[in-house]
C-alpha positions as CSV (number, residue, x, y, z in Angstrom):
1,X,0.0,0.0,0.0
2,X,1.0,3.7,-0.6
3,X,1.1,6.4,1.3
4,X,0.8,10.2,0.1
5,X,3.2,12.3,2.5
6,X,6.4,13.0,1.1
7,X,7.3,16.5,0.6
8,X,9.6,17.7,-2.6
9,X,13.0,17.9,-1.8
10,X,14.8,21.1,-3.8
11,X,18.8,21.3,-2.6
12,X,19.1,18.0,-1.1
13,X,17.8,15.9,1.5
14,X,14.2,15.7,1.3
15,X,-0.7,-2.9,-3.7
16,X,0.0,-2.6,-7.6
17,X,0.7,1.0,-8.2
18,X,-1.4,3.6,-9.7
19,X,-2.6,3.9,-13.4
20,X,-2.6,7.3,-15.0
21,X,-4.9,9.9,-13.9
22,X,-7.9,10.5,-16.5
23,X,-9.0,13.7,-17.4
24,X,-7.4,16.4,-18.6
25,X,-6.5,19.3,-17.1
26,X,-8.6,23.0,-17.7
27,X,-6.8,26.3,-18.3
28,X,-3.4,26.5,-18.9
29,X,-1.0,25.3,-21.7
30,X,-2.0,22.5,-23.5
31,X,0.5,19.4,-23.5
32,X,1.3,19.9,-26.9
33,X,2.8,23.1,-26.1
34,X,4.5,22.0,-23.1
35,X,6.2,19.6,-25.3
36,X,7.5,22.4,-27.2
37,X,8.4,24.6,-24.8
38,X,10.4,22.0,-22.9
39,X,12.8,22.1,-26.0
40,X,13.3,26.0,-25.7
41,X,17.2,26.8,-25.5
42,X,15.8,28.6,-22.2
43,X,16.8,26.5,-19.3
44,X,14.0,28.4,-16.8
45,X,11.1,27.5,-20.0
46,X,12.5,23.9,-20.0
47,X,11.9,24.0,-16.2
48,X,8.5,25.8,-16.0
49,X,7.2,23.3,-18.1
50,X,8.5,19.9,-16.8
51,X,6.9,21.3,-13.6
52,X,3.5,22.0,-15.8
53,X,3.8,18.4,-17.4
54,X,3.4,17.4,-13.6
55,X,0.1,19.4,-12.7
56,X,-2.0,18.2,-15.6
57,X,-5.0,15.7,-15.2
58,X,-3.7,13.6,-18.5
59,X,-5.2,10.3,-19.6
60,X,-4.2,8.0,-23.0
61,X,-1.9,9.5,-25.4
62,X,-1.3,12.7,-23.8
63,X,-0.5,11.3,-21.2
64,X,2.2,8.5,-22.9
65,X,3.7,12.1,-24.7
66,X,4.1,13.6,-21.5
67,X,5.8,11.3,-20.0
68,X,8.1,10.5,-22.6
69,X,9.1,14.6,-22.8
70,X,9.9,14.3,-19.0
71,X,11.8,10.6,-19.4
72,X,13.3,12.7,-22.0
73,X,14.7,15.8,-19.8
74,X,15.4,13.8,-16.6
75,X,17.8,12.0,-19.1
76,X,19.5,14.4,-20.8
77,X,19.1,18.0,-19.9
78,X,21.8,19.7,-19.2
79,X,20.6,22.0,-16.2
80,X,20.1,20.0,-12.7
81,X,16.9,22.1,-11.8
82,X,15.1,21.2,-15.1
83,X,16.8,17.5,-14.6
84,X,14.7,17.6,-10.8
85,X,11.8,19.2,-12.3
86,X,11.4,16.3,-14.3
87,X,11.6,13.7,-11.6
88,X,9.2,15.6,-9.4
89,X,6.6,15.6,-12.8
90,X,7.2,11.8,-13.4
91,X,6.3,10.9,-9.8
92,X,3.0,13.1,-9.8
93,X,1.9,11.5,-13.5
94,X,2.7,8.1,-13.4
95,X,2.7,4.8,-11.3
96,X,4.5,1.7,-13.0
97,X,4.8,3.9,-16.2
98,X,7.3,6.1,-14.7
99,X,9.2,4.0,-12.6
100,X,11.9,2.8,-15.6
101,X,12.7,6.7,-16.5
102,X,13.4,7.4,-12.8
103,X,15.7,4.5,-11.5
104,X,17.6,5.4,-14.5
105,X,17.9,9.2,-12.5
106,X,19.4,7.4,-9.6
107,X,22.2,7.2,-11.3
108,X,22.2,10.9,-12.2
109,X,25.7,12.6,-11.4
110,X,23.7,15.7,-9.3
111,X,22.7,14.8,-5.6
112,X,19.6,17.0,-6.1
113,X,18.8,15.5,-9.0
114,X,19.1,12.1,-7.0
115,X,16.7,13.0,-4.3
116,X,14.4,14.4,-6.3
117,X,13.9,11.4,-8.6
118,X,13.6,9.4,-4.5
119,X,10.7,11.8,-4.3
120,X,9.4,11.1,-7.5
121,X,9.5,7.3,-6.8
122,X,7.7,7.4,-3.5
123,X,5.1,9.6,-5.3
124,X,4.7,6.8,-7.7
125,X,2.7,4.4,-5.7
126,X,4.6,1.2,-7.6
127,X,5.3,-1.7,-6.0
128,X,8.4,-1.5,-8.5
129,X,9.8,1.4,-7.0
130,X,10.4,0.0,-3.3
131,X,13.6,-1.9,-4.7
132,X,15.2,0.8,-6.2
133,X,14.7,3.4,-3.4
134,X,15.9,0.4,-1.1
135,X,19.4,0.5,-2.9
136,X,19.4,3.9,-3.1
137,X,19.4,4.0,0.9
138,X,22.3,1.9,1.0
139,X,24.4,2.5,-1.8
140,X,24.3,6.2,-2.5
141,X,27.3,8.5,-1.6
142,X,25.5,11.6,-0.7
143,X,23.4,11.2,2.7
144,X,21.1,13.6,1.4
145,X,19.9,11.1,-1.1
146,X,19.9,8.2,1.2
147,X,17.7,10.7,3.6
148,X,15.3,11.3,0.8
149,X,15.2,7.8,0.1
150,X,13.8,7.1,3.4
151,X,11.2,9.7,3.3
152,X,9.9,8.0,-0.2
153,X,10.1,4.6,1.5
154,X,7.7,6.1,4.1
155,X,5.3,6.0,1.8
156,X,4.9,2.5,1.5
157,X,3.2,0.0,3.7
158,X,5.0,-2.8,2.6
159,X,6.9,-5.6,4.5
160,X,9.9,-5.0,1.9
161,X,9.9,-0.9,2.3
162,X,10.3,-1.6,6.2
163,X,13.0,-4.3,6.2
164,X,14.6,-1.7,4.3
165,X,14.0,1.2,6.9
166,X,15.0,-1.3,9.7
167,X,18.1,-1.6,8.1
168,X,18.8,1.5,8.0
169,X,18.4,2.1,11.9
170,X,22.0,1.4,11.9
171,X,22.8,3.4,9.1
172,X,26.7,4.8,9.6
173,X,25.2,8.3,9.5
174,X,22.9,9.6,12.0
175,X,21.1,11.7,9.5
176,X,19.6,8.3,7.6
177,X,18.8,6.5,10.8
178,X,16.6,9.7,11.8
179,X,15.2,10.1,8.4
180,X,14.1,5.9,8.4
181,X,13.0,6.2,12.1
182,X,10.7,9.1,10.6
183,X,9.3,7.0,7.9
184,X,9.1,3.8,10.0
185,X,6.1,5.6,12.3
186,X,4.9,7.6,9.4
187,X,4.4,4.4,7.8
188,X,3.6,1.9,10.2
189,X,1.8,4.1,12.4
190,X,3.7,2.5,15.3
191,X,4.4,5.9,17.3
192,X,5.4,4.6,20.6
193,X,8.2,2.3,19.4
194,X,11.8,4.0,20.4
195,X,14.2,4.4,17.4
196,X,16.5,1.3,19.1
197,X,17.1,-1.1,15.8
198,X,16.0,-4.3,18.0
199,X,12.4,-2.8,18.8
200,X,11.4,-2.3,15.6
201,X,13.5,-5.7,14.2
202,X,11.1,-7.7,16.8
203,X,8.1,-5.6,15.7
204,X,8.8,-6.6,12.1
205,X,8.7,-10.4,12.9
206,X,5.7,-10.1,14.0
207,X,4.5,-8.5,10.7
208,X,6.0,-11.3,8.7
209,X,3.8,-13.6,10.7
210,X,0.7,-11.5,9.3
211,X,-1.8,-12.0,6.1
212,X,-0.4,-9.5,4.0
213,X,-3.9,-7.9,3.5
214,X,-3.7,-7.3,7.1
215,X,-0.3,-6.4,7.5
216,X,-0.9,-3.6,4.9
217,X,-4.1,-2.0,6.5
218,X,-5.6,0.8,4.3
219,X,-4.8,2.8,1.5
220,X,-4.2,6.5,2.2
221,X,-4.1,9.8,0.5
């Protein structure tokens, strides 16, 4: 299950999932030219409109154009803030569909830009995202990311999203096992536990004893 609670992360350290949203969006540019203004030699028009991309309502093929354009910009722009404002976009438009575009931003050479494609993750709401972000809190060099990672974690009720936040109670770096404590009783709702590794270890064995459907509890927005 998913959990909507993240907040975006600009400068650093910040079930199946959902389809696309249906609808389209009124007022405002239309996606078409979004699309064109995201190729603007302007770096700021290439941002303001990845960030648009992300606000729409978009269903069918508007919504497979928009998030190739962002895939697109996360990939290869050369600006870090229009690189983020991509990964924040995909994460608000897509559930499994964006997932591929954004693990390929992990490996993105800006910190920021890595965070913010751990935001967009969370925001996905795929099942397929919980992996990555789970690496991500382990492996990364910056602890900003690996903080961020956490947070998206956080919003995932998932037996595999809290092994992975258990783990990191005894992260090398304070600043991760705060930021996976955090998400642990966001998460789990258990707000009395203390952030001591073993509590929450012998908590978890208890979950793995439990149906999943009750282990998961209730979607949230």
């Amino acid at each position: 299950m998913f959990l909507v609670g993240a907040a975006v992360v600009v400068g650093g350290c910040s079930s199946a999932g959902r389809s696309l949203r249906g609808g389209f969006a009124l007022g405002g540019p239309g996606v078409a030219e979004l699309t064109a203004q995201a190729q603007s030699p302007d770096p700021d028009l290439r941002r303001e409109a990845a960030l648009a991309l992300g606000k729409h309502q978009l269903g069918g093929e508007s919504a497979k154009e928009a998030l190739a354009v962002l895939a697109g910009l996360l990939r290869s722009d050369t600006e870090p803030l229009v690189r983020s404002a991509a990964a924040t976009s995909l994460g608000r438009l897509g559930g499994e569909e964006s997932v591929p575009a954004l693990v390929e931003g992990l490996s993105d050479q800006s910190p920021l830009v890595r965070a913010d494609v751990c935001w967009g993750l969370g925001m996905t709401g795929a099942e397929g995202a919980i992996a990555p972000l789970a690496g991500a809190l382990t492996l990364d060099a910056s602890v900003d990311v690996r903080c961020a990672s956490a947070r998206a974690l956080g919003n995932f009720r998932d037996l595999a999203a809290w092994q992975a936040l258990v783990e990191a109670l005894a992260a090398d770096r304070n600043a991760v096992q705060t930021a996976a404590y955090q998400a642990l009783r966001r998460s789990t709702g258990q707000r009395r536990l203390p952030q001591e590794q073993a509590a929450w270890q012998k908590w978890l064995a208890e979950q793995e004893e439990q149906p999943a459907a009750k282990r998961r509890g209730l979607f949230h927005r």
